[in-house]
MIDOPA-577427 format. One line per field, with one value per atom (N, C-alpha, C): residue number from 1; x, z, y. Coordinates in steps of 0.05 Angstrom, whole numbers. Last residue first. Layout:
<pts>
num: (NUM;...);
px: (X;...);
pz: (Z;...);
py: (Y;...);
</pts>
This chain:
<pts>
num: (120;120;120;119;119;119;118;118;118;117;117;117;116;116;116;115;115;115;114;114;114;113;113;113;112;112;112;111;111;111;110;110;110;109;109;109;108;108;108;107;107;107;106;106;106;105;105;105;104;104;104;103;103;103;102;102;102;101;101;101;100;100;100;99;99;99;98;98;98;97;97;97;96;96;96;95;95;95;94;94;94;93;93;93;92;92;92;91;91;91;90;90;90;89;89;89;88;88;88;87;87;87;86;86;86;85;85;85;84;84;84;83;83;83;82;82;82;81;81;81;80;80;80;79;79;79;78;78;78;77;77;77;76;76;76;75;75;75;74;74;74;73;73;73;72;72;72;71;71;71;70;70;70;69;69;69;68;68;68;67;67;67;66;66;66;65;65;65;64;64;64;63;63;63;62;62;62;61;61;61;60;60;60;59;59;59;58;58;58;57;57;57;56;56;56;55;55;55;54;54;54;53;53;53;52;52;52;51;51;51;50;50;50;49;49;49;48;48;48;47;47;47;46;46;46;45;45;45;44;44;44;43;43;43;42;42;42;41;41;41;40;40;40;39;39;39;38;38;38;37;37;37;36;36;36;35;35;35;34;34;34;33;33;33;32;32;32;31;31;31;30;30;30;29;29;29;28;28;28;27;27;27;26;26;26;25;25;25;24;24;24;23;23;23;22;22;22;21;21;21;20;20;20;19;19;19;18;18;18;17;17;17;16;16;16;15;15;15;14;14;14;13;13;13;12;12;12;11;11;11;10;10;10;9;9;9;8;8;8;7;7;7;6;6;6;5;5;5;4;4;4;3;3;3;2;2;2;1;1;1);
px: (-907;-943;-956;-845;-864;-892;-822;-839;-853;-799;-782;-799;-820;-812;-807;-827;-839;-838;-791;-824;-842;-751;-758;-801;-729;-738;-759;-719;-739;-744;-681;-709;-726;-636;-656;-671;-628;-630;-654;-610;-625;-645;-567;-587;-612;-529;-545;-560;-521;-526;-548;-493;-516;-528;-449;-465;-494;-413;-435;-448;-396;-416;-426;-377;-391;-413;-326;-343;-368;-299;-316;-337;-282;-297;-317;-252;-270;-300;-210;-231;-257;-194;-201;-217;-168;-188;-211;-126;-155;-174;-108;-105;-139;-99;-107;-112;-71;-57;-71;-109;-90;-72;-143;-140;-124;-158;-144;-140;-188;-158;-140;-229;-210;-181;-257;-232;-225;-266;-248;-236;-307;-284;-258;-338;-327;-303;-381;-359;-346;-405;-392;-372;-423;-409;-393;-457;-453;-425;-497;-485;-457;-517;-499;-492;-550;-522;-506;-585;-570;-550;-616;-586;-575;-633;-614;-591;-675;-650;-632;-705;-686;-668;-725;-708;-693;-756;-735;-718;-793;-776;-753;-822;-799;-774;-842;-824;-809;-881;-853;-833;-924;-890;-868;-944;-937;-920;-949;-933;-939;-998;-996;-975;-979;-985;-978;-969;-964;-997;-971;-947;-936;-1030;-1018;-990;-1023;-1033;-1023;-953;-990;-999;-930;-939;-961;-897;-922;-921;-832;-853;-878;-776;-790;-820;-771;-758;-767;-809;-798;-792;-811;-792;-798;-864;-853;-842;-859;-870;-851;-837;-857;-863;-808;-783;-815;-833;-828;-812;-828;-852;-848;-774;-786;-811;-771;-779;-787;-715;-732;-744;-663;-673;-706;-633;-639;-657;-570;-602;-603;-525;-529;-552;-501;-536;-535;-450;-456;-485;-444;-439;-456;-466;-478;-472;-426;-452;-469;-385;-386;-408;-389;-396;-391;-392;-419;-422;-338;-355;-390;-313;-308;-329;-325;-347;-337;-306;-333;-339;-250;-254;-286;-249;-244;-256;-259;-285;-286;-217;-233;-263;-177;-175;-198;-187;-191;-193;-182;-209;-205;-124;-143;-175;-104;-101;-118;-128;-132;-136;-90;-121;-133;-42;-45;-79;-45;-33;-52;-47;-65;-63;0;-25;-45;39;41;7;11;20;23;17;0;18);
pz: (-361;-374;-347;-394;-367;-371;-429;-429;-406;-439;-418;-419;-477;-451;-433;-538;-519;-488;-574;-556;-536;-567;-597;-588;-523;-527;-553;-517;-499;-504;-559;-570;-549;-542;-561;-570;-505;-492;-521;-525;-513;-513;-552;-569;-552;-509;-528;-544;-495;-473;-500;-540;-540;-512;-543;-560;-555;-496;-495;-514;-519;-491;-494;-555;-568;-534;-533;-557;-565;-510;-492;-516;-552;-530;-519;-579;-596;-569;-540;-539;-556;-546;-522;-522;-592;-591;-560;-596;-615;-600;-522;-550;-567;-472;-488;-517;-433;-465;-473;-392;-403;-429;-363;-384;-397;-318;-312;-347;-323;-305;-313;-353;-370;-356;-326;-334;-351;-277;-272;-295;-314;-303;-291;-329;-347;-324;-292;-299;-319;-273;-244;-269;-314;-305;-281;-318;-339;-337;-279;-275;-307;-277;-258;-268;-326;-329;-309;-295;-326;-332;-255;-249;-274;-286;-271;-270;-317;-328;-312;-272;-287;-299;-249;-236;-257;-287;-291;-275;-290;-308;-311;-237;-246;-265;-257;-229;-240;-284;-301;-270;-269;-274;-289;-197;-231;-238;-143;-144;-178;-93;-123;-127;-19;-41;-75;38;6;3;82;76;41;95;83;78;134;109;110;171;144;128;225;198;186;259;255;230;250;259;250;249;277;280;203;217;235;202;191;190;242;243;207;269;247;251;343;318;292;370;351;332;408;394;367;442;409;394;489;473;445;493;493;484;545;514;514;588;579;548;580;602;601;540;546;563;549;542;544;568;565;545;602;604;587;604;620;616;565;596;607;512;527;557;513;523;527;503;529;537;454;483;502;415;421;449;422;437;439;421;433;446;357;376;406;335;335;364;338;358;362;302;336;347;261;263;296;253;256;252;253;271;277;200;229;253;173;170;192;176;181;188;155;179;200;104;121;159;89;89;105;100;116;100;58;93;111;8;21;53;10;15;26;15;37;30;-15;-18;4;0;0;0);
py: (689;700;715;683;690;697;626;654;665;590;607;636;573;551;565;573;589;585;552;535;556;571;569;561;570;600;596;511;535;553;504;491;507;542;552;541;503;534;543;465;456;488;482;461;478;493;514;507;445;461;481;437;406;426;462;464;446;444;473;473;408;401;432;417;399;407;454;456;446;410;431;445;380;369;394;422;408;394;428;455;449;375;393;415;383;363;359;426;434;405;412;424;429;404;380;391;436;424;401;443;469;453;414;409;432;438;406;405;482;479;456;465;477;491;442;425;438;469;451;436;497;518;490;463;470;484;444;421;432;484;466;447;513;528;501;464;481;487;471;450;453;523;516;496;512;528;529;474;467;482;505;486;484;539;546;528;509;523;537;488;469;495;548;524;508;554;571;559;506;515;533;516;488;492;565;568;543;553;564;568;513;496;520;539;547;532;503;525;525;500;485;516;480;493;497;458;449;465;496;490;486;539;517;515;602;576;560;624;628;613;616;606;611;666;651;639;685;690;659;678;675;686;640;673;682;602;617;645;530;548;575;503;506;538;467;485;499;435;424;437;468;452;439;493;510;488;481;472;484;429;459;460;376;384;414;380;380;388;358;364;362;309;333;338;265;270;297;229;254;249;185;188;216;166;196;200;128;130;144;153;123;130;188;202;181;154;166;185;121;111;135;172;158;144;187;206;189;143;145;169;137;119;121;182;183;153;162;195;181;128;116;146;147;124;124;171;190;171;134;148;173;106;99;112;146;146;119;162;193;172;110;117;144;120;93;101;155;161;129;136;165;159;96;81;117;130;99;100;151;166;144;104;130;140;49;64;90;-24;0;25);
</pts>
C-alpha cells in the first residue's frame, strides 16, 4: 500500500475511533436533554407565525426557470475545472468543450424556440 493509502486509512480509522469514543461516552454519561421545549414542535420561519398551508400548487414556469438554472450551474460546475485540468489537451479539447456547450445551447434555443421560458 502506498504513503497516501496508509495516511487516508489511517485519518479514516482514527476518525471512526474519535466518533465511537464520543458515542460511548454520552452512552456513559446518560447525556439527554432536560426537557422538551414547547417551540421545539413548531414550524420554524424567521420567527414569525406560519401562514396557510405549507403544500401549495406552485406554476411549472417556477420548475422551469429552476431546471435552467441548475442546467447552467451544472454548466459552469464542470467546465471551469476542466478547463484547469485540461490546459494542453489542445484543438481536440476545446473540440470536446465545444460539443458540450453546443448540446447546452441546443437545448437553450429549443426553450426560447417553444416558448418555454416565457413568463405570462
Amino acid at each position: 500500500m502506498t504513503a497516501p493509502g496508509l495516511f487516508l486509512v489511517g485519518f479514516l480509522g482514527s476518525a471512526a475511533l474519535l466518533v465511537g469514543v464520543f458515542v460511548a461516552a454520552a452512552r456513559i454519561l446518560r447525556v439527554e436533554r432536560r426537557s422538551r421545549s414547547p417551540l421545539a414542535g413548531k414550524a420554524y420561519e424567521c420567527g414569525e407565525e406560519p401562514e396557510g398551508a405549507a403544500w401549495i400548487r406552485f406554476h411549472p414556469r417556477y420548475y422551469v426557470v429552476a431546471l435552467c438554472f441548475l442546467v447552467f450551474d451544472v454548466e459552469a460546475a464542470f467546465l471551469f475545472p476542466w478547463a484547469v485540468a485540461n490546459r494542453g489537451a489542445g484543438w481536440a479539447g476545446i473540440g470536446a468543450a465545444a460539443a458540450f456547450v453546443a448540446v447546452l445551447l441546443a437545448g437553450w434555443w429549443y426553450a426560447l424556440r417553444t416558448e418555454g421560458l416565457r413568463w405570462q
